[in-house]
N, C-alpha and C positions, 0 to 999 in steps of 0.2 A: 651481554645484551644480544639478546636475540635480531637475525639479518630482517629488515623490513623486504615483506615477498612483494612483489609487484606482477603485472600481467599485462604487458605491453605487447607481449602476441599472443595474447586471450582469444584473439579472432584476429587470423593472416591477413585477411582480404578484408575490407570496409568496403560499406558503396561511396557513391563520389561523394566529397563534399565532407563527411563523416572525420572525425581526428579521436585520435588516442589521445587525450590525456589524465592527468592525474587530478582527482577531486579537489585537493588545494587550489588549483587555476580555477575552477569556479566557485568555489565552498567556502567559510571561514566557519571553519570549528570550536565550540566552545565547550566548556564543561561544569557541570553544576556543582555544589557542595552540600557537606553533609552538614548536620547540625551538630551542634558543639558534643563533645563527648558526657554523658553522665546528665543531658535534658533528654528531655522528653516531648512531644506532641501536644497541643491543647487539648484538652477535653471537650471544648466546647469550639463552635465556630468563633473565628477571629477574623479579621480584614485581610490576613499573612497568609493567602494557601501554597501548601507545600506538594509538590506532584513526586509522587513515587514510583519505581515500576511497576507495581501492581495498579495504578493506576491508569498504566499508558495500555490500551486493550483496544483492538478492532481499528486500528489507525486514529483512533482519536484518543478524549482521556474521559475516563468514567467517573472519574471520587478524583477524592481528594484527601490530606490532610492540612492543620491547621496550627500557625506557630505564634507565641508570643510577641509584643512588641523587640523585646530584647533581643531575643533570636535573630529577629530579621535584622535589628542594624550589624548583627557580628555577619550576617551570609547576605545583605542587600543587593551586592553586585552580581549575583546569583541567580539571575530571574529568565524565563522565556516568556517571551510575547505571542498576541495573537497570530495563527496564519504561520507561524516560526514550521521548522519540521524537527522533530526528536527522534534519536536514534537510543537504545538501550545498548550499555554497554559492561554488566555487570549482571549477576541472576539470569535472567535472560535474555538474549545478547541477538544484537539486531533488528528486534522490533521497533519499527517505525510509523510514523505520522505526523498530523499535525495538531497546532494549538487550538483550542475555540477560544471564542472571543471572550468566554464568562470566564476563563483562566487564566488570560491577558493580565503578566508582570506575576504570574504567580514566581516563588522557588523551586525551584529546579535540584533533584537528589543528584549528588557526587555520580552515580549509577547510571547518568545519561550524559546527554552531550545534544546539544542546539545546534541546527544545520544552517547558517547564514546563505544563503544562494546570491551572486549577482544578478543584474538586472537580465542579462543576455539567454538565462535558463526559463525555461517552459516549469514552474513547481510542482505542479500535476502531472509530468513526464517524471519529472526526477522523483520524485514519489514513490512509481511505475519502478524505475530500474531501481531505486533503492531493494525495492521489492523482488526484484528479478534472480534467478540462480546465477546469474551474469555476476553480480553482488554480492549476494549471500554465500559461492562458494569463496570471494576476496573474504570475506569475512569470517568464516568459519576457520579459513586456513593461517586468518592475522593472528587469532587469537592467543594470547599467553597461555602457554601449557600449565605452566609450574604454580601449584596453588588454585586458588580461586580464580577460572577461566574470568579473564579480561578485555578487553578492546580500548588499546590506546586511543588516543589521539593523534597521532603520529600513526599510526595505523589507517586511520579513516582516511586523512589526508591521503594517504597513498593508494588508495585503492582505485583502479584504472575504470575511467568511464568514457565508452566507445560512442561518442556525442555527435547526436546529427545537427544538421539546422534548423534553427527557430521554427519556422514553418512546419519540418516534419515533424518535430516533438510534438505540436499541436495536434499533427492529424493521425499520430500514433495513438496522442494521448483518448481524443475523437471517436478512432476508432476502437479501440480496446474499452474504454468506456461504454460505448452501444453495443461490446459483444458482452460487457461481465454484467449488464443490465437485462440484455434477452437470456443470459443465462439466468438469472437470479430467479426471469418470469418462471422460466420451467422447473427452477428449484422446488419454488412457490405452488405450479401446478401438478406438481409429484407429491408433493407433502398433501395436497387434498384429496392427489389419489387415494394414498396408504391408508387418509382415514377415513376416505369413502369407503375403501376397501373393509376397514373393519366394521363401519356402522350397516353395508350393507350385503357383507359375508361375501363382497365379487373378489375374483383374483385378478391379479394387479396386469394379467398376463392380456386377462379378457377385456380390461381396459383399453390396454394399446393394439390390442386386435380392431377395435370398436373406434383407436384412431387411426390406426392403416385402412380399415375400412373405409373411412369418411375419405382421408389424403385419396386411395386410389380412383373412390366414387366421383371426387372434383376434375382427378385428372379425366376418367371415363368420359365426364358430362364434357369435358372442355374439348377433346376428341371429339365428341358426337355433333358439337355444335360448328366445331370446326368445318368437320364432314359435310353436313348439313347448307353449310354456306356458299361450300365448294358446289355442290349438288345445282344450288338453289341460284349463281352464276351461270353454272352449266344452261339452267335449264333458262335464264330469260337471252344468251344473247345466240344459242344454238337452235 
C-alpha cells in the first residue's frame, strides 16, 4: 500500500487566524457506484438519472444518463443531492462542482465521490481551492500509479486545506468572483474584436491602438480640466 502524502508545510507561514488542516475535519467523503455488471443504460428517459463523468463539465453537469427501476433499488444509496460538490476521481481525475437542482437525488458513477462540507465552511470558497494548484498539485501527487490512475478516498480526506475564517472565505470568494466576471467582460469584448476584425478586414493591433487612444485622450481631458480649475481659483481669489 502505497504511504498517503500529506502537505502540512505546503505553506510555512499562514497569516493570523488561518490553520492547517486536513479536509476530513471539515468534509465527509462519499463515493458513488457502478451499475451492476452485464446492464446496461435506458434507452429512453426514466425518473432514475444516472451522472457520469463525462457529464460533470464546466463546474456544473450537462446530460445525463438513465436507469431502470431495478437498477436503482440494487445502487439507491448511491445518490448526490442538490448544491452537494463532486469531485472526479477516475478518467479524469479532479474535476469539480456542483449539483443543480434538476439532478437533485440523481446516481452518482463509482467514478466520483460527493463532498459533504460542515456548516462552518464558505461552499463557494471551497469550491475556489478545490480548484486552486494549492489542491490540484495534493491531487495529482495522491494518485495511484499502478494501473488505471485513481484517487482514493482516503486520499481526498487527506489532502491539506490552509483554511481561513468564515468571513475571509466570503470576501476572497467576493473578490475573486468580481475579478473572473471583469475578466470574462474582456474575454467577451476580444472575441468581438477578432470578428470585428474579419468582417471589417482592421487589425486587431489598430483596435487597441484606437483604445489606448481613447484611455490616454480621458486622462489628457482630465489633466486639462484639472489644470483649468486650478487656473480658474487662481484667478477669482488673486
Amino acid at each position: 500500500m502505497e504511504p498517503i502524502i500529506t502537505y502540512r508545510n505546503y505553506y510555512e507561514n499562514l497569516p493570523e487566524n488561518w490553520v492547517s488542516i486536513a479536509l476530513s475535519n471539515i468534509c465527509e467523503v462519499k463515493g458513488g457506484k457502478r451499475i451492476p455488471a452485464g446492464r446496461k443504460f435506458s434507452i429512453s428517459a426514466t425518473k432514475h438519472k444516472y451522472l457520469r463523468v463525462t457529464d460533470m463539465k464546466n463546474l456544473t453537469i450537462r446530460s445525463c444518463a438513465y436507469i431502470d427501476d431495478d437498477i436503482f433499488e440494487l445502487i439507491k444509496n448511491y445518490t448526490i443531492n442538490y448544491n452537494n460538490i463532486y469531485i472526479t476521481v477516475a478518467g479524469t481525475i479532479g474535476e469539480v462542482g456542483l449539483i443543480p437542482i434538476e439532478y437533485d437525488g440523481a446516481n452518482l458513477t463509482e467514478n466520483a465521490d460527493k463532498l459533504l462540507l460542515n456548516d462552518a465552511i464558505n461552499k463557494n470558497w471551497f469550491l475556489l481551492f478545490l480548484q486552486s494548484e494549492q489542491c490540484q498539485k495534493q491531487i495529482r501527487e495522491s494518485m495511484t500509479k499502478v494501473g488505471q490512475p485513481k484517487l482514493a478516498i482516503k486520499r481526498i480526506e487527506s489532502i491539506i486545506v490552509h483554511l481561513p475564517p468564515i468571513k475571509v472565505q466570503e470576501l476572497i470568494f467576493n473578490k475573486t468572483n468580481y475579478l473572473l466576471k471583469y475578466l470574462n467582460d474582456w474575454f467577451y469584448l476580444l472575441f468581438y474584436l477578432v470578428h470585428l476584425k474579419k468582417e471589417m478586414e482592421l487589425s486587431i493591433f489598430v483596435l487597441f491602438r484606437l483604445l489606448l487612444f481613447q484611455q490616454l485622450f480621458q486622462q489628457f481631458s482630465l489633466l486639462f480640466v484639472q489644470s483649468y480649475r486650478v487656473t480658474w481659483i487662481k484667478n477669482q481669489y488673486t
